[in-house]
C-alpha positions in Angstrom: 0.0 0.0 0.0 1.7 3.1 -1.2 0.5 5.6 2.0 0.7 3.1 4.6 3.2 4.2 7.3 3.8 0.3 8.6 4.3 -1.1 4.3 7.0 2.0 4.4 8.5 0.5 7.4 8.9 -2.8 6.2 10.2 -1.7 3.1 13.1 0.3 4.7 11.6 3.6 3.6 10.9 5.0 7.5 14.0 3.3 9.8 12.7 2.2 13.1 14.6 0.6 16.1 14.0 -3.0 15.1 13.1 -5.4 18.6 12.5 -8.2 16.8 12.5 -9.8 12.5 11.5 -12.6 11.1 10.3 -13.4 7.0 6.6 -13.0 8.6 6.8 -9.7 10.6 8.4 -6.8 12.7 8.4 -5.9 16.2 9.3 -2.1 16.8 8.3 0.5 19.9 5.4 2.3 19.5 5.8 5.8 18.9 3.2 7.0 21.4 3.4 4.6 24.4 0.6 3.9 27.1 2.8 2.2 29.1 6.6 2.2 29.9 6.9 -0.9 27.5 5.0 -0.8 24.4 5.7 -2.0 21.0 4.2 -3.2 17.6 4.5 -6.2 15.7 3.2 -6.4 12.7 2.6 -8.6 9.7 5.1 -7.4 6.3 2.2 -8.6 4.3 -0.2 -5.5 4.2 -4.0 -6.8 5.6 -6.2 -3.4 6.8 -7.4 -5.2 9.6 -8.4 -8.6 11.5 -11.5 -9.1 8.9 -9.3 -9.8 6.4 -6.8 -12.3 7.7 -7.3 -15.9 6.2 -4.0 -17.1 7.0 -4.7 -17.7 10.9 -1.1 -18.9 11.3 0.3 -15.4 10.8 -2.0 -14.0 13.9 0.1 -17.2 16.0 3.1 -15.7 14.3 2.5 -12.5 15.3 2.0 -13.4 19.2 5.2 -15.9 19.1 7.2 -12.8 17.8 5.6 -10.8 21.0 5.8 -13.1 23.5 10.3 -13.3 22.1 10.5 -9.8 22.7 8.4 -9.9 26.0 10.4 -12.2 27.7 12.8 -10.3 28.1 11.7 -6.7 28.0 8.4 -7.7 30.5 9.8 -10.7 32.9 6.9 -9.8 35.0 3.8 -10.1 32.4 2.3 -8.3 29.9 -0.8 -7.2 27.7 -1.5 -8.0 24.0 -4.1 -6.7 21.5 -5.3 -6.1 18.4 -7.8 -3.2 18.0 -10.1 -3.9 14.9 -12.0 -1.0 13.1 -13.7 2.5 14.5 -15.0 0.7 17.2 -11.8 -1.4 18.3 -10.4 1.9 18.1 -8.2 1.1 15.3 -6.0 4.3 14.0 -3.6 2.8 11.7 -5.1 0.3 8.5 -2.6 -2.3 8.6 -2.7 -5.4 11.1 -0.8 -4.3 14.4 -0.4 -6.5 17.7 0.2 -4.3 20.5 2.2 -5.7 23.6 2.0 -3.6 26.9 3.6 -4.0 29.6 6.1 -3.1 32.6 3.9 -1.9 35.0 0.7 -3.2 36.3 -2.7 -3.8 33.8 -6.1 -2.1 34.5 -9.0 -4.0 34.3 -11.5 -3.3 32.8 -9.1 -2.2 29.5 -12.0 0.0 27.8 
């Protein structure tokens, strides 16, 4: 997608500090954080939002490349999601798994 800020990431075209790689997807820090830890992973292959995944593997994907980066930035737990449309409160149309963490989760989230 030509004015997708996450396709220009993964093709190099905005640099970002790179947590985590694989031939499936990027985890980088979010650039406006809600908690002290808070990054993105993200698919390469451009999908505007949950509705349109078919390949459920890549969501597993997506959470194994969270949970890596987790480990060790968040030994004492964390918070993933995926928001999904107006409602979800999605901002940005390109799949994005958020993982929050290093400090204590509210509950309810919303």
């Amino acid at each position: 997608m030509p004015d997708c800020i996450f396709c220009k990431i993964v093709e190099g075209k905005i640099p970002v500090k790179k947590l985590a790689e694989t031939d499936r997807a990027l985890a980088f820090p979010d650039i406006d954080p809600q908690a002290p830890e808070h990054f993105l992973v993200i698919p390469k292959q451009h999908l505007v939002a949950m509705t349109e995944v078919t390949d459920w593997s890549l969501v597993g994907h997506l959470h194994e490349v969270a949970v890596g980066v987790a480990r060790e930035r968040m030994p004492n737990g964390f918070r993933t999601l995926i928001n999904t449309g107006p409602d979800g409160v999605q901002t940005v149309f390109h799949v994005h798994l958020h993982c929050l963490g290093g400090r204590p989760m509210r509950w309810p989230p919303g």
